[in-house]
PDBQT receptor file of N, H, CA, C and O in Angstrom, charges set to zero:
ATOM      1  N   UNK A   1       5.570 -20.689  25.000  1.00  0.00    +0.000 N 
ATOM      2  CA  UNK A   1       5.971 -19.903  23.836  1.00  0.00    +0.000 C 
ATOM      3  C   UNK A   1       4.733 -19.411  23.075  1.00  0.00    +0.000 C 
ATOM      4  O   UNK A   1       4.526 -18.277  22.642  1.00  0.00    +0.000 OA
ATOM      5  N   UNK A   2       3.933 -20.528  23.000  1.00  0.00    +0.000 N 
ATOM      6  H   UNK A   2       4.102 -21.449  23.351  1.00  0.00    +0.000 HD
ATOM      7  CA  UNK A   2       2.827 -19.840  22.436  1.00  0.00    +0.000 C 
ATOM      8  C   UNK A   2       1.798 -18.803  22.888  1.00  0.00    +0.000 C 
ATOM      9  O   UNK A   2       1.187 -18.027  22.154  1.00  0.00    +0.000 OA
ATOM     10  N   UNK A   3       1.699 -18.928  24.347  1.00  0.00    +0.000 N 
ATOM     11  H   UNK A   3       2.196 -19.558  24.944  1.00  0.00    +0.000 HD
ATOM     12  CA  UNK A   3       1.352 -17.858  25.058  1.00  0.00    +0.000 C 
ATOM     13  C   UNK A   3       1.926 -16.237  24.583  1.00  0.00    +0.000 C 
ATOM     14  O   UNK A   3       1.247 -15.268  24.243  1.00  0.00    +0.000 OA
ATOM     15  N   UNK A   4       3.574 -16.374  24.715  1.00  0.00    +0.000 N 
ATOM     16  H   UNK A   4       4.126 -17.161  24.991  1.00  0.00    +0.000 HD
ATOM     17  CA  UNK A   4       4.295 -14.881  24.037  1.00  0.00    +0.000 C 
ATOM     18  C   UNK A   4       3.284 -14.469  23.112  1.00  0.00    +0.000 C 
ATOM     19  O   UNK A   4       2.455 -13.604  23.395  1.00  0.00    +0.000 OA
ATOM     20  N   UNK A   5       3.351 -15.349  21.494  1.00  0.00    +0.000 N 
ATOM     21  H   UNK A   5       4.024 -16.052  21.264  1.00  0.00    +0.000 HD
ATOM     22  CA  UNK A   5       3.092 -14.785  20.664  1.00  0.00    +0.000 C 
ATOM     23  C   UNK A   5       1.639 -14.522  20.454  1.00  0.00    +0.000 C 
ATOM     24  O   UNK A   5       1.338 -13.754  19.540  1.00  0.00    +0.000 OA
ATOM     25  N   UNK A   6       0.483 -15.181  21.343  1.00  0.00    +0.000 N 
ATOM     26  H   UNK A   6       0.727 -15.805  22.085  1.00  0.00    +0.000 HD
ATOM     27  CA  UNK A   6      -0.587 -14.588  21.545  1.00  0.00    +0.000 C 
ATOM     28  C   UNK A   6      -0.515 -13.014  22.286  1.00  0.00    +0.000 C 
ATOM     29  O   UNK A   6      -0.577 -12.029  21.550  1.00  0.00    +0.000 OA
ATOM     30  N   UNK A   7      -0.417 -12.888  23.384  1.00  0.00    +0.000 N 
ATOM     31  H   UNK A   7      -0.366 -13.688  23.983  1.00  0.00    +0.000 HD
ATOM     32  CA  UNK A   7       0.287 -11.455  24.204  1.00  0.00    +0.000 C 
ATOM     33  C   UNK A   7       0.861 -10.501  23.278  1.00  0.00    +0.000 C 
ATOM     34  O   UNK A   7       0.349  -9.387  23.175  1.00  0.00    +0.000 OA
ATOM     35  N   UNK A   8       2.287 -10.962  22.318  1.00  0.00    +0.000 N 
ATOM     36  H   UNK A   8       2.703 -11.867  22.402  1.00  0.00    +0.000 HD
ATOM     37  CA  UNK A   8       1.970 -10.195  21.595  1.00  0.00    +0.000 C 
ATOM     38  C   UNK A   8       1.343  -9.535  20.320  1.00  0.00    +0.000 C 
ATOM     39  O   UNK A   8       1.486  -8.489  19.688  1.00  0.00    +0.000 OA
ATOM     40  N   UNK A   9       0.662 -10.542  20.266  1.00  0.00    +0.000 N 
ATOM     41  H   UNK A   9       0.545 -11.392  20.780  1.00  0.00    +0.000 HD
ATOM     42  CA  UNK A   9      -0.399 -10.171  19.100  1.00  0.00    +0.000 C 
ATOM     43  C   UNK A   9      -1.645  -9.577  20.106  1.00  0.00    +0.000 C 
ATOM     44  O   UNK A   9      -2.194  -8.621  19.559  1.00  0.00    +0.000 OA
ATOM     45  N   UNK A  10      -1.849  -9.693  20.575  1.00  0.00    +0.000 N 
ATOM     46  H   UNK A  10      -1.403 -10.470  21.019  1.00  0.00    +0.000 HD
ATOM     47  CA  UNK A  10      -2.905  -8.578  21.177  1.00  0.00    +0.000 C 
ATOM     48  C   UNK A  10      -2.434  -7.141  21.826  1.00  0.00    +0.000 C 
ATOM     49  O   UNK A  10      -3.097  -6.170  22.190  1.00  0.00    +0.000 OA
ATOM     50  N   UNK A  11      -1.001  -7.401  21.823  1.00  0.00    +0.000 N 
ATOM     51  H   UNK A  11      -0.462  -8.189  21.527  1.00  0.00    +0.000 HD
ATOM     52  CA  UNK A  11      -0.433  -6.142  22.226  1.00  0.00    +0.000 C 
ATOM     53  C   UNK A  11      -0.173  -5.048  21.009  1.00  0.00    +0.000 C 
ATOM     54  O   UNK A  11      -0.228  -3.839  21.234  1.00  0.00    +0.000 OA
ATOM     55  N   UNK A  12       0.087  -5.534  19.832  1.00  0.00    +0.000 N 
ATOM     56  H   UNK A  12       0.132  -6.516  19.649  1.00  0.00    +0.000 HD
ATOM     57  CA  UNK A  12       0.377  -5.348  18.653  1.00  0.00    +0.000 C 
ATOM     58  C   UNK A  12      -1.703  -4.890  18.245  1.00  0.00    +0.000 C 
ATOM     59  O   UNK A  12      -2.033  -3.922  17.561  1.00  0.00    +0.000 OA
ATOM     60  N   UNK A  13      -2.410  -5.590  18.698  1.00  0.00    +0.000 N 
ATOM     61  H   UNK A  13      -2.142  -6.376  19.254  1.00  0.00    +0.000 HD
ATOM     62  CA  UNK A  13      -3.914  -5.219  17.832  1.00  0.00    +0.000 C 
ATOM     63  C   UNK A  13      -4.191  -3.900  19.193  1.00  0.00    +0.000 C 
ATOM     64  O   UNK A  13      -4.848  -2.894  18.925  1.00  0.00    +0.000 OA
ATOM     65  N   UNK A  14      -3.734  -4.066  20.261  1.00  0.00    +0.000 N 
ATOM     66  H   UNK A  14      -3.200  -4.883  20.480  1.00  0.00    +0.000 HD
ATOM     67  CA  UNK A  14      -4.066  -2.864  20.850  1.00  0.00    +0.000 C 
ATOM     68  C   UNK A  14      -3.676  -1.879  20.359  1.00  0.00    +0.000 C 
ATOM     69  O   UNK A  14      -4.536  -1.302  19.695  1.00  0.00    +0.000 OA
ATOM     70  N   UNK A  15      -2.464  -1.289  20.402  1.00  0.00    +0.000 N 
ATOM     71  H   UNK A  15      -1.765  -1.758  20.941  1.00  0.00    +0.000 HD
ATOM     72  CA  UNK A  15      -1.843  -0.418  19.994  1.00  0.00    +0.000 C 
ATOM     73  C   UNK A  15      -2.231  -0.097  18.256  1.00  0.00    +0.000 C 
ATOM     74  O   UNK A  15      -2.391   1.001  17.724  1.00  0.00    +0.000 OA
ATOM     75  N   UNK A  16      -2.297  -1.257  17.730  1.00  0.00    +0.000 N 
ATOM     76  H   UNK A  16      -2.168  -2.150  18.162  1.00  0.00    +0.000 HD
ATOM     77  CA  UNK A  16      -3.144  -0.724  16.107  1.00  0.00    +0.000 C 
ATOM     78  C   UNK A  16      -4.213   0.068  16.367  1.00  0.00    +0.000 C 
ATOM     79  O   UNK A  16      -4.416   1.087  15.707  1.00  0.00    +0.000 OA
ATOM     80  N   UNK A  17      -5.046  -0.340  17.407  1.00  0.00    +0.000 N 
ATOM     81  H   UNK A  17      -4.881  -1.167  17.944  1.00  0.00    +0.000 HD
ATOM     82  CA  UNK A  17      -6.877  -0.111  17.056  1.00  0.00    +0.000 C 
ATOM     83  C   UNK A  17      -6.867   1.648  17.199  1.00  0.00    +0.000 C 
ATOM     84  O   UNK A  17      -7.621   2.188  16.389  1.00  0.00    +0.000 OA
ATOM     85  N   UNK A  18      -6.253   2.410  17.946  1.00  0.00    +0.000 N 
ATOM     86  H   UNK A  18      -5.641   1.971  18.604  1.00  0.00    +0.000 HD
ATOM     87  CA  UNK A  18      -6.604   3.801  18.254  1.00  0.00    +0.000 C 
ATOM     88  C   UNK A  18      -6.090   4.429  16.565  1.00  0.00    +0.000 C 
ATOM     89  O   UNK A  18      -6.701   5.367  16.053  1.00  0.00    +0.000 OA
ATOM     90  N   UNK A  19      -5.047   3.827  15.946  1.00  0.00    +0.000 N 
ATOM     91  H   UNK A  19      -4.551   3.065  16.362  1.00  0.00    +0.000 HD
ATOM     92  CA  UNK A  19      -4.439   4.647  14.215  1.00  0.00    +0.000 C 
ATOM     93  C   UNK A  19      -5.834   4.085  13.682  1.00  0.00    +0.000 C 
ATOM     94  O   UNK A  19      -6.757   4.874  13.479  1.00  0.00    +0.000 OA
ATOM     95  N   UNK A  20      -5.960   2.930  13.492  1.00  0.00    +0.000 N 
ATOM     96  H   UNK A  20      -5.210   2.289  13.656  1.00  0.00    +0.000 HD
ATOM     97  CA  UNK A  20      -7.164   2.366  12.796  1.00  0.00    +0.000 C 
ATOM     98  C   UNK A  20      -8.547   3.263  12.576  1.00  0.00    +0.000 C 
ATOM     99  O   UNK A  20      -9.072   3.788  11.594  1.00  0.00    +0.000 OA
ATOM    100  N   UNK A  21      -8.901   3.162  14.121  1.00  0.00    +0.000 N 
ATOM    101  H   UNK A  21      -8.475   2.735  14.919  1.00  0.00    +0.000 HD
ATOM    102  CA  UNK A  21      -9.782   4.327  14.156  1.00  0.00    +0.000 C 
ATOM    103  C   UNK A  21      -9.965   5.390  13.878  1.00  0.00    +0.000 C 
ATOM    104  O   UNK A  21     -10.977   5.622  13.217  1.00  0.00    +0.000 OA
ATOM    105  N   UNK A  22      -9.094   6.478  14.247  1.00  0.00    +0.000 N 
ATOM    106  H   UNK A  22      -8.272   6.288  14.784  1.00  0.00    +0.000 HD
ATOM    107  CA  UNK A  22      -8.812   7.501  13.362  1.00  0.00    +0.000 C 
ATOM    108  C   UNK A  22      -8.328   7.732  12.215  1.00  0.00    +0.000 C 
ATOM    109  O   UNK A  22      -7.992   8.870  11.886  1.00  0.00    +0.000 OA
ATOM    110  N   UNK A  23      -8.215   6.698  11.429  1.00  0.00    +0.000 N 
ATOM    111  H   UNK A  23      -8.487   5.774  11.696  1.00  0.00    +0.000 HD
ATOM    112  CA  UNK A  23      -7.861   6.588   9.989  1.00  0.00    +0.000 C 
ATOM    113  C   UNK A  23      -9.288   6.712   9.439  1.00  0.00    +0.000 C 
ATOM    114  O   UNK A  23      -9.682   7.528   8.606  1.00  0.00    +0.000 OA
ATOM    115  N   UNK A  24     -10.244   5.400  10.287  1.00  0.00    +0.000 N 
ATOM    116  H   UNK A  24      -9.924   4.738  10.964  1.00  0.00    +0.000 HD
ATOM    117  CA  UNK A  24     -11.520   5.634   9.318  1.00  0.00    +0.000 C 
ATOM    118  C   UNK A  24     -12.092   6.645   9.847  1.00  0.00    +0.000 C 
ATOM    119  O   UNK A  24     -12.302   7.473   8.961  1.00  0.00    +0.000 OA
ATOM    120  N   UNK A  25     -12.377   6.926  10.644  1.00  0.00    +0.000 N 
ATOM    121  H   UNK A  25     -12.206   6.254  11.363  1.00  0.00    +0.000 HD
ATOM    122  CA  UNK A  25     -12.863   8.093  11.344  1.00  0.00    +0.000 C 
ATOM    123  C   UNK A  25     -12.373   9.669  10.210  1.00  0.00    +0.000 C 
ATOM    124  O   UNK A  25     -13.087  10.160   9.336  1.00  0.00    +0.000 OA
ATOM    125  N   UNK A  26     -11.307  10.025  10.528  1.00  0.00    +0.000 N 
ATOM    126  H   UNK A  26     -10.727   9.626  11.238  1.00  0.00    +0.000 HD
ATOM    127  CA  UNK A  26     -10.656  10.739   9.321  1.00  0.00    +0.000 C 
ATOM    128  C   UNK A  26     -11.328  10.591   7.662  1.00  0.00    +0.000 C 
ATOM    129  O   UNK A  26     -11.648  11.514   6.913  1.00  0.00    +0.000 OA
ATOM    130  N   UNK A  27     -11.421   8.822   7.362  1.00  0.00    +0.000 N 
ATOM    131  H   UNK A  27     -11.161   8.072   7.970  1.00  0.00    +0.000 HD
ATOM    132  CA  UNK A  27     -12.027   8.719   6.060  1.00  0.00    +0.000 C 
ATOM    133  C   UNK A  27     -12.783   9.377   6.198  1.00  0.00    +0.000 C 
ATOM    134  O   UNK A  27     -12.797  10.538   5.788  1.00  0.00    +0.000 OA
ATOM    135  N   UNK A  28     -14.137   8.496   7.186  1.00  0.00    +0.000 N 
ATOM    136  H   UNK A  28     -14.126   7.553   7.520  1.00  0.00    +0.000 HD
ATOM    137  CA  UNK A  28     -15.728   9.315   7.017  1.00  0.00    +0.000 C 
ATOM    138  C   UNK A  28     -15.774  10.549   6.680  1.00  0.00    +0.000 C 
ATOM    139  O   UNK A  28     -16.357  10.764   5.618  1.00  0.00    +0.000 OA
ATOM    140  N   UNK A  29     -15.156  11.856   7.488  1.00  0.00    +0.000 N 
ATOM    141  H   UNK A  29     -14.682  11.681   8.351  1.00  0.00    +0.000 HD
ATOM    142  CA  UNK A  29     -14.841  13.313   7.621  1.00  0.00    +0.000 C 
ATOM    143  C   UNK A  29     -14.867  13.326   6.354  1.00  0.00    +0.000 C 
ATOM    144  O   UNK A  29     -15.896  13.602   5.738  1.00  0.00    +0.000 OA
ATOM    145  N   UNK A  30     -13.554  12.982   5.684  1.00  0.00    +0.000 N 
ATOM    146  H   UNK A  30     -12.718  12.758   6.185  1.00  0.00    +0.000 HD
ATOM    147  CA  UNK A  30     -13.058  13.809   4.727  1.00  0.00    +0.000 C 
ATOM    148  C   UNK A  30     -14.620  13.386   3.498  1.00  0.00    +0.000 C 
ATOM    149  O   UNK A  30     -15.116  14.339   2.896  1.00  0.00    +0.000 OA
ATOM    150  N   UNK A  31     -15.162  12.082   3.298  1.00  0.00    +0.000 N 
ATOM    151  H   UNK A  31     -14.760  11.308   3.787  1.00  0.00    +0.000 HD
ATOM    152  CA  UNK A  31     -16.099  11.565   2.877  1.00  0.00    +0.000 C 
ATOM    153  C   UNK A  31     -17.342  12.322   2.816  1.00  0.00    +0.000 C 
ATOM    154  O   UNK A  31     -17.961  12.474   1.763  1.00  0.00    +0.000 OA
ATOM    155  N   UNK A  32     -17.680  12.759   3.843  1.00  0.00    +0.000 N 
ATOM    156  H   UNK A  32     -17.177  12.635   4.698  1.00  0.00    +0.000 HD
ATOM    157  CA  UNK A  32     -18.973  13.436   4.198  1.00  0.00    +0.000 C 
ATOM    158  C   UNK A  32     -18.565  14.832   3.944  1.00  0.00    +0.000 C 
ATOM    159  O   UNK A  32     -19.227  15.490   3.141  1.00  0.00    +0.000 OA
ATOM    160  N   UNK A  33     -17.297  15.483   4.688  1.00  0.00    +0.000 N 
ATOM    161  H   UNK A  33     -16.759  14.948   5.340  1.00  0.00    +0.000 HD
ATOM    162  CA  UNK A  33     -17.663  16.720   5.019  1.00  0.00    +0.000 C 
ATOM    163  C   UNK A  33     -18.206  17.580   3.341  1.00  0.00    +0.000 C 
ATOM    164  O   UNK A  33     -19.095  18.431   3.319  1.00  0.00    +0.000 OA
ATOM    165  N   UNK A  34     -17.417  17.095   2.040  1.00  0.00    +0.000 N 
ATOM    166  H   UNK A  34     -16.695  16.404   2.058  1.00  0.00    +0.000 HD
ATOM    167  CA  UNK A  34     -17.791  18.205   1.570  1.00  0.00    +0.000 C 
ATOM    168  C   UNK A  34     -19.619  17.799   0.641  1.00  0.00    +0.000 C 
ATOM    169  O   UNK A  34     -19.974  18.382  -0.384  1.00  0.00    +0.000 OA
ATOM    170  N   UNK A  35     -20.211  17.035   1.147  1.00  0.00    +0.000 N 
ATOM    171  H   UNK A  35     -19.923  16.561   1.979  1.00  0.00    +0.000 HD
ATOM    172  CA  UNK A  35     -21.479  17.256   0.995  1.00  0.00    +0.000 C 
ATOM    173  C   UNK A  35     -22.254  18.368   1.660  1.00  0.00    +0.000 C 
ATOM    174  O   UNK A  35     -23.239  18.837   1.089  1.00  0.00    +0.000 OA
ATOM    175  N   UNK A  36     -21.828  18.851   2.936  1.00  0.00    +0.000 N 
ATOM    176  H   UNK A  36     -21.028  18.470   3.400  1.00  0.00    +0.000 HD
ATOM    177  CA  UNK A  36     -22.202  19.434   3.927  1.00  0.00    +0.000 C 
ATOM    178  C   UNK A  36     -22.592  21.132   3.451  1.00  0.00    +0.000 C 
ATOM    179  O   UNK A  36     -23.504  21.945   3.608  1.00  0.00    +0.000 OA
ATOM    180  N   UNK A  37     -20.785  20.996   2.547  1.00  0.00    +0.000 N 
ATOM    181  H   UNK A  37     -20.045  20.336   2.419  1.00  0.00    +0.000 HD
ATOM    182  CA  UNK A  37     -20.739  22.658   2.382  1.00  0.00    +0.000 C 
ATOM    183  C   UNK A  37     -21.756  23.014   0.917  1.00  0.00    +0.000 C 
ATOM    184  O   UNK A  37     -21.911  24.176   0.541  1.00  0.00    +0.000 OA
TER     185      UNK A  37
């Protein structure tokens, strides 16, 4: 049983990490870009 809920907790942090990323990723952008202009 405890196996499941490891599996799915890494199935659950996989599927988080790609929104995650492009969330901060997105932050930085929006962060930086208007120094730029």
């Amino acid at each position: 049983m405890r196996h499941l809920v490891v599996a799915l907790a890494l199935a659950a942090t996989a599927l988080a990490l790609p929104q995650l990323f492009d969330a901060v990723s997105a932050g930085i952008y929006l962060s930086t870009a208007p120094g730029q202009y």
